[in-house]
C-alpha distance (Angstrom), angle and dihedral (degrees) to the residues before:
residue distance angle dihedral
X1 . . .
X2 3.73 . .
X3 3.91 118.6 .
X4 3.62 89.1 -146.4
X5 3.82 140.1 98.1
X6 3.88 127.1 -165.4
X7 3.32 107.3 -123.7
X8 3.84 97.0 -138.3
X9 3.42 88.7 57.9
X10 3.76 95.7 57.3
X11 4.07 125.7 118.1
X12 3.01 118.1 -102.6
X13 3.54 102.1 -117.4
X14 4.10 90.2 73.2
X15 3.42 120.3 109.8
X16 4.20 93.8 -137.2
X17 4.06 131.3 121.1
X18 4.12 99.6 -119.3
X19 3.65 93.8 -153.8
X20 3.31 107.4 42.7
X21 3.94 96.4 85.5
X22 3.82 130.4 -12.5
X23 3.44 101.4 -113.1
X24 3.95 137.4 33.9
X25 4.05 128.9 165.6
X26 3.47 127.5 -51.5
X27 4.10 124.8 -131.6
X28 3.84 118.0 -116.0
X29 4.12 113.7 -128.1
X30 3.55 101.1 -88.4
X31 4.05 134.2 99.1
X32 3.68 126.4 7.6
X33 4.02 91.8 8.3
X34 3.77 111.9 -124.3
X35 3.65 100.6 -22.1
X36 4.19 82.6 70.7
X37 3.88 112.5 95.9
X38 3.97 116.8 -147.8
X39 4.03 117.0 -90.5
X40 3.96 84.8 -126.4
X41 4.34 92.8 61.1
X42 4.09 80.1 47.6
X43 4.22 94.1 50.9
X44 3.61 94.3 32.1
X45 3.98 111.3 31.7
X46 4.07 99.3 23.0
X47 4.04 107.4 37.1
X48 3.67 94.4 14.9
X49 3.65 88.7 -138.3
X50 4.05 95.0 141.4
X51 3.65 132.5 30.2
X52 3.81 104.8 -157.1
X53 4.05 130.4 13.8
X54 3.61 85.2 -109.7
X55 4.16 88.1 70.5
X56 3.83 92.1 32.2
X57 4.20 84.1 54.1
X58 3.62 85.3 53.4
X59 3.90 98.1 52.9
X60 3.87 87.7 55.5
X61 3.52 99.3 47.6
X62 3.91 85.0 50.8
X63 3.43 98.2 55.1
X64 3.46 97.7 -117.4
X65 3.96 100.8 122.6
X66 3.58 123.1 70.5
X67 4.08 123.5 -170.6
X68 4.07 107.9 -173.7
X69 4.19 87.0 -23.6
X70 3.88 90.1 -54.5
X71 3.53 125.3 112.9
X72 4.22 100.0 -128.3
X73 3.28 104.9 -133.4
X74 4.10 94.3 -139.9
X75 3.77 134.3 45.7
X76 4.06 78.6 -137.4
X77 3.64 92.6 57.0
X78 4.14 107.4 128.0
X79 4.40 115.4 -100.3
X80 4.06 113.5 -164.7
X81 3.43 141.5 145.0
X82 3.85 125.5 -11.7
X83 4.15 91.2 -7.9
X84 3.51 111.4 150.4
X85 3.95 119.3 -126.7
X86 3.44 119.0 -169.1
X87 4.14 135.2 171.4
X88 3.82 105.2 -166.2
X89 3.84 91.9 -175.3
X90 3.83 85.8 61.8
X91 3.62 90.5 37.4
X92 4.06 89.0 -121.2
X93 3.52 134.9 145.1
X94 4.05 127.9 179.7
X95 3.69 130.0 -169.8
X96 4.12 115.0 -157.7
X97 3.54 111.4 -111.8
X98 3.63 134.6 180.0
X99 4.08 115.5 -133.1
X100 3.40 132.8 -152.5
X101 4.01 95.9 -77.7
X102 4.20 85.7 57.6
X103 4.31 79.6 -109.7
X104 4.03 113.8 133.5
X105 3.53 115.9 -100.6
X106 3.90 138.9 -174.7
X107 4.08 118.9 -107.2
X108 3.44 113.7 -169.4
X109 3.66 115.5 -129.9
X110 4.09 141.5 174.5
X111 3.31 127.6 -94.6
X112 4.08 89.2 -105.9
X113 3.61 92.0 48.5
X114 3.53 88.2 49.6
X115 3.88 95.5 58.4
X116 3.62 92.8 77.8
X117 4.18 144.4 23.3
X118 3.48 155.4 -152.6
X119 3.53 130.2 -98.5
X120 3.72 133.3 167.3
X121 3.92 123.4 -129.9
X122 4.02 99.4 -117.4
X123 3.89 93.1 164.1
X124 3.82 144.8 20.8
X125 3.74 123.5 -164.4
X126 3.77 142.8 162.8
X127 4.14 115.0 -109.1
X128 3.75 134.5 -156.5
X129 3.83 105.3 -82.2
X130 4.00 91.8 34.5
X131 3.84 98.7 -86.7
X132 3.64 122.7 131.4
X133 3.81 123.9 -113.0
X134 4.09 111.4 -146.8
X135 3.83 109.2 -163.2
X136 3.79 112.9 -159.8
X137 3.97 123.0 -152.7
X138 3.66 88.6 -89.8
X139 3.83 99.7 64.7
X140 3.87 85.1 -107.5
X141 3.79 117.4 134.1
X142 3.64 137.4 -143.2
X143 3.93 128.5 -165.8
X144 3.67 115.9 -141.5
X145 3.78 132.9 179.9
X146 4.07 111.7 -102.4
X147 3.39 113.4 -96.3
X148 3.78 98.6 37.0
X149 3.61 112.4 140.4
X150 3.83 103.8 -117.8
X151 3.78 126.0 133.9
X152 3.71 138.8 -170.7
X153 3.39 108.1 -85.7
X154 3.38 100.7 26.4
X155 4.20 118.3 117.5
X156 4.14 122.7 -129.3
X157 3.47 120.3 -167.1
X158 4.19 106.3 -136.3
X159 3.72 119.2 -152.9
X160 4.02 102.3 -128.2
X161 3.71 104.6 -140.1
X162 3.92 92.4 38.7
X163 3.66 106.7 31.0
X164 3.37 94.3 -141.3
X165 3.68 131.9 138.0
X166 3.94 114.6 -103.0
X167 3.76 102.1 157.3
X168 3.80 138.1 31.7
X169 3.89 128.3 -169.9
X170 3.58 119.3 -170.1
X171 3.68 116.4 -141.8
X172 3.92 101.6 -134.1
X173 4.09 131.4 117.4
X174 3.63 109.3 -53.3
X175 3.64 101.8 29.7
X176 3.81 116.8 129.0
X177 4.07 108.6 -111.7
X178 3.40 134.3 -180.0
X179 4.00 126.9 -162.4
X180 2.98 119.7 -122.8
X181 4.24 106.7 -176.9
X182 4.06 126.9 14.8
X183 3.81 120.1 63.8
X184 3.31 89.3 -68.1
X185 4.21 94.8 64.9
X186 3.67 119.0 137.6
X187 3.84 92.2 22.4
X188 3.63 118.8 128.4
X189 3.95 129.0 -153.2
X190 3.44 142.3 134.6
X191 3.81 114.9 -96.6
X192 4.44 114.7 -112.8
X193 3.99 94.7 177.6
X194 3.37 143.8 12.0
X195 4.37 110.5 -160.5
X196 3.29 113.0 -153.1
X197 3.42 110.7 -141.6
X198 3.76 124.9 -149.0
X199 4.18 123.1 -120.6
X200 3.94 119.1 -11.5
X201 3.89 94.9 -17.8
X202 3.60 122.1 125.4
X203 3.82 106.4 -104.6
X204 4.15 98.8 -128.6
X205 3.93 126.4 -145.3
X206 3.73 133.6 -146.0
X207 3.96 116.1 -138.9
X208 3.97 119.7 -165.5
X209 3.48 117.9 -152.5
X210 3.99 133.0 -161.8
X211 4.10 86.8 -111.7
X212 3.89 92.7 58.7
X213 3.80 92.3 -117.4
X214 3.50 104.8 91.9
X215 3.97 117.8 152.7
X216 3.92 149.1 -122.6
X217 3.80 120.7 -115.7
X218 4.21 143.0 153.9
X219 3.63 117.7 -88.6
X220 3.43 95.2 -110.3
X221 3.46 88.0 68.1
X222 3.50 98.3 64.3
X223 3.61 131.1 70.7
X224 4.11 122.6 177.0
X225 3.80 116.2 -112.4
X226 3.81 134.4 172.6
X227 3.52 135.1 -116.1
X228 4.01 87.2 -89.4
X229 3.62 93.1 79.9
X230 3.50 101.8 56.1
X231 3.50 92.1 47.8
X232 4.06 89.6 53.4
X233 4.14 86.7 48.4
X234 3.78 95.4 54.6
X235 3.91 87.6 54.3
């Protein structure tokens, strides 16, 4: 299997020139499928805090990258939305942002903020022993006990080094979104309706903003925040 991607083949979401060079790294399987863009593109292309894999190989085996308090194990190792990137030596944290062009970008954050992340509720289902399994848009799961009241759609906020649950946003009229693909990505509003729409259809949400505009999108678009992240995108 090749270890390289053509670069004008790329999603969207990755922060990479396409005609600069034909080819540039390819993701391992991992997190956030193929929309997730290798941790080496981030040091390398992004921060500009390696030249080569060979240095960015180096930083990992040091200790001096973090991915959601983890070491990743591979400079190939898949970075999407709301990961949280942090460099301890250089006292440095990032959260994973979409911009205005729906591309990945870099929001600084504190070290506090940085101890924990976002993740939306893409599925809900039943385990072995009763328990419900909450799968977030990253593929990663989290156990709950049955009866919890969590829905699809909804956001948690997971503590990184105990995996625990320390925040919950519902996804309901009134909650604060932001959008993270479509035309509309990187926008942020607070949702006014949610229609419903009958069969296969994508069910579509209006967003109010403070400028009166606002803007219509799917819900898969959308994924609940809290008042945190608009303060980190004014900075």
């Amino acid at each position: 299997m090749t270890r390289h991607q053509k670069r004008l083949s790329v999603p969207k979401s990755w922060p990479v020139e396409r005609k600069t060079a034909t080819w540039t790294v390819k993701a391992d399987a991992g997190p956030h499928g193929e929309a997730g863009v290798p941790l080496l593109i981030v040091l390398r292309d992004v921060l500009g805090y390696v030249d080569s894999r060979k240095e960015a190989n180096y930083a990992l085996n040091e200790g001096g990258v973090y991915v959601n308090g983890d070491v990743p194990s591979s400079v190939e190792r898949p970075i999407g939305m709301f990961d949280i990137l942090a460099f301890p030596e250089r006292e440095e944290f990032y959260r994973v942002f979409p911009d205005e062009g729906g591309r990945l970008a870099l929001t600084p954050v504190d070290a506090d903020a940085a101890g924990s992340r976002l993740g939306k509720i893409a599925r809900k289902t039943q385990v072995t022993g009763g328990d419900i399994q909450l799968t977030l848009h990253d593929g990663a799961n989290v156990r709950v006990d049955a009866g919890t009241e969590y829905a699809t759609g909804d956001s948690l906020v997971v503590d990184n080094e105990t995996k625990d649950i320390v925040a919950h946003f519902v996804y309901e009229e009134g909650a604060l979104v932001t959008a993270v693909a479509g035309s509309h990505a990187g926008e942020i509003g607070t949702i006014e309706d949610i229609t419903v729409t009958p069969g296969s259809g994508d069910n579509v949400v209006t967003v109010s903003q403070d400028d009166d505009e606002g803007f219509e999108t799917v819900e898969e678009y959308v994924v609940v925040i809290d008042e945190n992240f608009t303060e980190e995108a004014d900075e």
